[in-house]
Kinemage of the C-alpha trace (Angstrom):
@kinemage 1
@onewidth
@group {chain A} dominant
@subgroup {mainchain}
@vectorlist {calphas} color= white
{ca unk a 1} P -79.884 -123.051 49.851
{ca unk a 2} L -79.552 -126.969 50.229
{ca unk a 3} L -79.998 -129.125 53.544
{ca unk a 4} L -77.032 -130.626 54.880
{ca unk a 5} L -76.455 -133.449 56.416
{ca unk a 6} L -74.195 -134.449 59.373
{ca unk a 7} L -74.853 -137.976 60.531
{ca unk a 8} L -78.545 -138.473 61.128
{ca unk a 9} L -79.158 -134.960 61.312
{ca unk a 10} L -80.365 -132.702 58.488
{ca unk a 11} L -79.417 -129.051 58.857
{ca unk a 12} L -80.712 -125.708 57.301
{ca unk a 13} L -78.106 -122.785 57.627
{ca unk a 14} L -79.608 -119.713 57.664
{ca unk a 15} L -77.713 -116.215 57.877
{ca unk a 16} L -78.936 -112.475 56.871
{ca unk a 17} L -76.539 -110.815 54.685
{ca unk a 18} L -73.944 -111.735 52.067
{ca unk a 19} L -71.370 -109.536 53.660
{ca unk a 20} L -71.227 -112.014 56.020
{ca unk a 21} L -70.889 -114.996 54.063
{ca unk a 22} L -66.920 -115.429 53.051
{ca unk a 23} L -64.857 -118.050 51.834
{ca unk a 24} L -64.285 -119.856 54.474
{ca unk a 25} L -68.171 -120.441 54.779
{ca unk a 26} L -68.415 -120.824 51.039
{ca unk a 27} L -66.149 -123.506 51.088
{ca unk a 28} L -68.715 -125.676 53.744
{ca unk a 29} L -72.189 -124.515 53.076
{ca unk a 30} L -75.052 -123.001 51.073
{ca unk a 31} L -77.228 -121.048 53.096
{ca unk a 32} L -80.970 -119.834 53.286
{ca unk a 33} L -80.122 -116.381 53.037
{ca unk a 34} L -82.581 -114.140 54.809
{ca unk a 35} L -82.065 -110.697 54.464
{ca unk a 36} L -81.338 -107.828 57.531
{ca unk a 37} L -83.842 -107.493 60.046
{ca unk a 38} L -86.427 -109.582 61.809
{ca unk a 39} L -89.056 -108.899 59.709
{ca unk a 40} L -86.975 -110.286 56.898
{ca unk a 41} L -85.601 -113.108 59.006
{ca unk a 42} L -89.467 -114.329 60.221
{ca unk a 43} L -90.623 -113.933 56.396
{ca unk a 44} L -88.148 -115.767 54.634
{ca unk a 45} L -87.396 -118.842 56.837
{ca unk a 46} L -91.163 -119.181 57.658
{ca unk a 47} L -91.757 -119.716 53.738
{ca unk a 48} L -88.822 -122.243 53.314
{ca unk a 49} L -89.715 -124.125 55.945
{ca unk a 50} L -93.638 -124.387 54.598
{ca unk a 51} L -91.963 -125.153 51.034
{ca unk a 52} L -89.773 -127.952 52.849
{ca unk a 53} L -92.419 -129.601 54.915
{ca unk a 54} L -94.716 -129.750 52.023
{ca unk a 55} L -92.044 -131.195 49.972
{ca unk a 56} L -91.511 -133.678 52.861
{ca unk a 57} L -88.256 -132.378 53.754
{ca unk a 58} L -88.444 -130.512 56.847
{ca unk a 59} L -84.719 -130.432 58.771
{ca unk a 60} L -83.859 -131.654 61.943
{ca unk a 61} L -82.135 -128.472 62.835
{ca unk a 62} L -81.595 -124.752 62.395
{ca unk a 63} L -77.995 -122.880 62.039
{ca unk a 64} L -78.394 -119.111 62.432
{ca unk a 65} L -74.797 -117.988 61.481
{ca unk a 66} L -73.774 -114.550 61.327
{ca unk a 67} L -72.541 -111.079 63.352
{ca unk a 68} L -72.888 -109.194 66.563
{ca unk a 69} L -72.511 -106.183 68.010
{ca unk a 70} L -71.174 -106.232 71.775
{ca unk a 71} L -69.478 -103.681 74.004
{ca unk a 72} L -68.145 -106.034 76.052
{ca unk a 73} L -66.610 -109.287 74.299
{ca unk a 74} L -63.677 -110.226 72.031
{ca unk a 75} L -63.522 -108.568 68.628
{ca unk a 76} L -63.759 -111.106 65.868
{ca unk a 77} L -64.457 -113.969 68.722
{ca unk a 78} L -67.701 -116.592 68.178
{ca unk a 79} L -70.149 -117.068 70.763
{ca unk a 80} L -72.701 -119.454 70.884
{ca unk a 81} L -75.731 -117.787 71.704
{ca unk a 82} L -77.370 -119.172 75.254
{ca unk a 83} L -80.484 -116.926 75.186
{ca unk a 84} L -82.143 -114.532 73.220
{ca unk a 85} L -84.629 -111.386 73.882
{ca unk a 86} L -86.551 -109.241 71.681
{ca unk a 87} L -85.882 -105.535 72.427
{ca unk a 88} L -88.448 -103.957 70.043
{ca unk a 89} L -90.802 -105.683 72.149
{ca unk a 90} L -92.610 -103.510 74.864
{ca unk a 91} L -96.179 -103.422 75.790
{ca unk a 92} L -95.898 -102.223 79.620
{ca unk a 93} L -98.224 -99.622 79.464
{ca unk a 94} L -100.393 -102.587 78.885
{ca unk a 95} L -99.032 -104.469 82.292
{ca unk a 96} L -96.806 -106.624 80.451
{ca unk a 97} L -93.072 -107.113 81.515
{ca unk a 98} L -90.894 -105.370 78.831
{ca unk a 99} L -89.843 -107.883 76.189
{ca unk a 100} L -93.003 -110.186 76.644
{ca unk a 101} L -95.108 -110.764 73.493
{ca unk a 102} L -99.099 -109.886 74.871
{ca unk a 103} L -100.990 -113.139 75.000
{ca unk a 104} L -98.204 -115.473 73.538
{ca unk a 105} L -96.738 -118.355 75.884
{ca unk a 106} L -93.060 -117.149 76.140
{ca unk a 107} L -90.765 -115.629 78.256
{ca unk a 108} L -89.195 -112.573 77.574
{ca unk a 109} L -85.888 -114.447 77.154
{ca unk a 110} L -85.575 -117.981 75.644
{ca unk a 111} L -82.825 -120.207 76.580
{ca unk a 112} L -80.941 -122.095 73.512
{ca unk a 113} L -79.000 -124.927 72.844
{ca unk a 114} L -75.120 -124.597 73.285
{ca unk a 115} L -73.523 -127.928 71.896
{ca unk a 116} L -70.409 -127.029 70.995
{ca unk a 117} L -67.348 -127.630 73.577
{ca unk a 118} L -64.754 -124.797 73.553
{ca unk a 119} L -66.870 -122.306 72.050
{ca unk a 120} L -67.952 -119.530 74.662
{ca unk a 121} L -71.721 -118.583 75.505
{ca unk a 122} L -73.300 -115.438 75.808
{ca unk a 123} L -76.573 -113.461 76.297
{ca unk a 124} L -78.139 -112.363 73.148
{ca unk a 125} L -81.086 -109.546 72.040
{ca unk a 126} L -82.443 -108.800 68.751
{ca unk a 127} L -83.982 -105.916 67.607
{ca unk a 128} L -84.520 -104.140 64.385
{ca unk a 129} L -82.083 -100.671 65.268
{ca unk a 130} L -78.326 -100.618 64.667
{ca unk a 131} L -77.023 -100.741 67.861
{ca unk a 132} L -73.947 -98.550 69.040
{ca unk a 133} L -72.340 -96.234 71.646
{ca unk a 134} L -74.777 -95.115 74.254
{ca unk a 135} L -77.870 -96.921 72.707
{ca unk a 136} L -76.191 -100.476 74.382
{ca unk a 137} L -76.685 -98.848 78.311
{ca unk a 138} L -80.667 -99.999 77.659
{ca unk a 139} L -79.768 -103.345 76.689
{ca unk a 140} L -79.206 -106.597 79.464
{ca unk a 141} L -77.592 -108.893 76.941
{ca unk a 142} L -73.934 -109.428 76.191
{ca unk a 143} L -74.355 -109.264 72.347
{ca unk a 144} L -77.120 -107.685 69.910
{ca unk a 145} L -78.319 -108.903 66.573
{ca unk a 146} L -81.605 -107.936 64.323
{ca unk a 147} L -82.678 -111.676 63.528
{ca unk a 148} L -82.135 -114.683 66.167
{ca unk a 149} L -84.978 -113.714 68.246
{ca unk a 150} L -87.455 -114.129 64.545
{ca unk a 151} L -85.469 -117.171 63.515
{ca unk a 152} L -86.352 -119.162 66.328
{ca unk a 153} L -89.800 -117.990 66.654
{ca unk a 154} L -90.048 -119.197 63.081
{ca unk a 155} L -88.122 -122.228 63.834
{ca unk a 156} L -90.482 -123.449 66.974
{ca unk a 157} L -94.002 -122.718 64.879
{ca unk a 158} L -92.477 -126.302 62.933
{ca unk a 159} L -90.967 -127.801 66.147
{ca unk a 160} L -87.470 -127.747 65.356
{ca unk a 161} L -84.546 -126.556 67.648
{ca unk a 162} L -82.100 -123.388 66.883
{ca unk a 163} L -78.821 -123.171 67.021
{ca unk a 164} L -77.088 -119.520 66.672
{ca unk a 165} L -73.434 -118.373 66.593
{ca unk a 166} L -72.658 -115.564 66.393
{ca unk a 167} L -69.216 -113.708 65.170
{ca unk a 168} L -68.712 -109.680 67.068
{ca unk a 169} L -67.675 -107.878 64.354
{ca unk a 170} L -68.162 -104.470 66.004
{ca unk a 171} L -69.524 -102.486 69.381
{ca unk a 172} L -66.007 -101.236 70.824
{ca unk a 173} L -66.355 -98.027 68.799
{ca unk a 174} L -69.357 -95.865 67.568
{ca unk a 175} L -70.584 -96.987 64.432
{ca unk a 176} L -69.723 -94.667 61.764
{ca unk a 177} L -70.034 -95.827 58.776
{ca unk a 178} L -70.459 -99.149 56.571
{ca unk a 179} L -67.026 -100.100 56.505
{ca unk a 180} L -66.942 -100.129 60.684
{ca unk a 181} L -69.554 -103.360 60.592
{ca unk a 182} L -67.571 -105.100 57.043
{ca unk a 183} L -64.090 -104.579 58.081
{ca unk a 184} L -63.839 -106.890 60.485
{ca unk a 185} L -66.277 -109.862 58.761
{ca unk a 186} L -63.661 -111.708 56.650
{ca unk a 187} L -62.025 -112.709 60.522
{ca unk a 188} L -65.982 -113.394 61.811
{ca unk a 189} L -66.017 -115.307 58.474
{ca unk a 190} L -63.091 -117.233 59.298
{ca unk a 191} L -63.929 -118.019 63.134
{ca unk a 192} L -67.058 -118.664 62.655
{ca unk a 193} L -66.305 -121.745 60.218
{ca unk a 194} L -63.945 -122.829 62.867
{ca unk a 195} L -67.062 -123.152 65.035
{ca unk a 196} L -68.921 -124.804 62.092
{ca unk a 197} L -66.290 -127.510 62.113
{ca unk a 198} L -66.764 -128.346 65.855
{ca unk a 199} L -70.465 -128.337 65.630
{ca unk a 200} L -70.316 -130.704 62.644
{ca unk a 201} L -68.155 -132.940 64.983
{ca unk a 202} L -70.543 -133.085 67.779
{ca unk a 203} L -73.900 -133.947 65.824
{ca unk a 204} L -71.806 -136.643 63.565
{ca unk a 205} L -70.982 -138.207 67.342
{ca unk a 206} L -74.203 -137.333 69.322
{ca unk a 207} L -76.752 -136.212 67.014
{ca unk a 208} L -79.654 -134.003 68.404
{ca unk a 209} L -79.286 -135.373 71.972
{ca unk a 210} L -76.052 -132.555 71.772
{ca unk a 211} L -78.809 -129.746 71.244
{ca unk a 212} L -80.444 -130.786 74.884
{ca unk a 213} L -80.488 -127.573 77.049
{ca unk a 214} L -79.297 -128.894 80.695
{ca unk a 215} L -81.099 -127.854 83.254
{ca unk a 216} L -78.786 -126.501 86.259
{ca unk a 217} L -79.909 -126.100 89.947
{ca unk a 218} L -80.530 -122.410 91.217
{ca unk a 219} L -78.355 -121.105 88.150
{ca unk a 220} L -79.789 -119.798 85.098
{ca unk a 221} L -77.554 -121.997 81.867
{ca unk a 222} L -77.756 -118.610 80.150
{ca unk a 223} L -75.064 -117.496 82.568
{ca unk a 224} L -72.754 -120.189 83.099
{ca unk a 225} L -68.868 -119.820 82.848
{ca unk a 226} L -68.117 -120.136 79.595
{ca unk a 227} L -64.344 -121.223 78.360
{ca unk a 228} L -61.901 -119.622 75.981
{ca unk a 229} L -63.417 -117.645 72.539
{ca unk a 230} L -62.378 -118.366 69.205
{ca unk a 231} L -60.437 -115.573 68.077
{ca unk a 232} L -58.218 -115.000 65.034
């Protein structure tokens, strides 16, 4: 792990497994790496971000990079992630709307920053299942992972802003198998360093006034038209 630095703006990447970490990713950064799950994520960025604040180091910025599932959009293609949710999360029987934490001050879906021009946007929920076939019908979100929705929890207890991109590396077919989640990475790999590169670009010109999350008349920014996806 090491903080980067692009322009005035220190950066902590931060992704879950080393499946997902390829060359092309090897060749720009070194990140945090977390583990599967949201347990896992919470755990393990909570404690390097208490190590770097008490070493007087704290970033300016998170990077979540890693894969999706999604039924619905481009195979291999990088989104950038305009909201999360957190499916595990369900205390109705209680009188709470499903996804709300009991007695903590968010909503059940958190916008996030989208900086980057010309990468695409899309809904995101986190859970800690494996998501395929019939199991996405439950699930009003375009793409699912099993750590944003921790990351950025972690991230806001230290006041820092979240950035997540995310690469679909399966959801077209039932899962099967390992090899239906890994076959596809080394093209998320690939894509999603493409993405990297733009990001880079826009805090070296605009620094953390890019990560501002607009706020758009009568439309929800999690579901605004989004432009062409970075495919392979």
């Amino acid at each position: 792990m090491r903080l980067e630095r692009h322009g005035g703006v220190s950066t902590l990447y931060v992704m879950a497994a080393p499946a997902e970490y390829g060359d092309h990713l090897k060749a720009r950064i070194a990140p945090l790496m977390t583990g599967i799950g949201p347990v896992e994520g919470a755990v393990v960025l909570t404690a390097a971000l208490a190590r770097l604040e008490a070493a007087g180091d704290l970033p300016d910025l998170i990077v979540s990079l890693g894969s999706c599932g999604s039924r619905t959009l481009a195979h291999a293609a990088v989104y950038q992630a305009s909201s999360v949710a957190y499916r595990d999360m369900d205390a109705s029987a209680l009188g709470f709307p499903k996804g709300v934490t009991p007695l903590l001050d968010r909503p059940a879906v958190m916008a996030l920053p989208c900086p980057i021009p010309g990468v695409p946007r899309a809904t995101l929920s986190t859970g800690a299942n494996v998501v395929s076939g019939a199991t996405y019908d439950a699930i009003d979100a375009e793409m699912v992972d099993m750590e944003t929705w921790a990351l950025v929890r972690a991230a806001q207890t230290f006041g820092l802003p979240l950035v997540a991109l995310r690469g679909v590396s399966d959801g077209h077919a039932e899962l099967k198998a390992l090899e239906d989640w890994t076959s596809t990475l080394h093209h998320v790999d690939q894509n999603l360093a493409i993405a990297l590169d733009r990001l880079v670009g826009v805090l070296e010109a605009e620094g953390l006034a890019a990560l501002e999350i607009p706020a758009f008349e009568g439309q929800d920014p999690a579901h605004l038209p989004a432009p062409d996806s970075i495919t392979p």
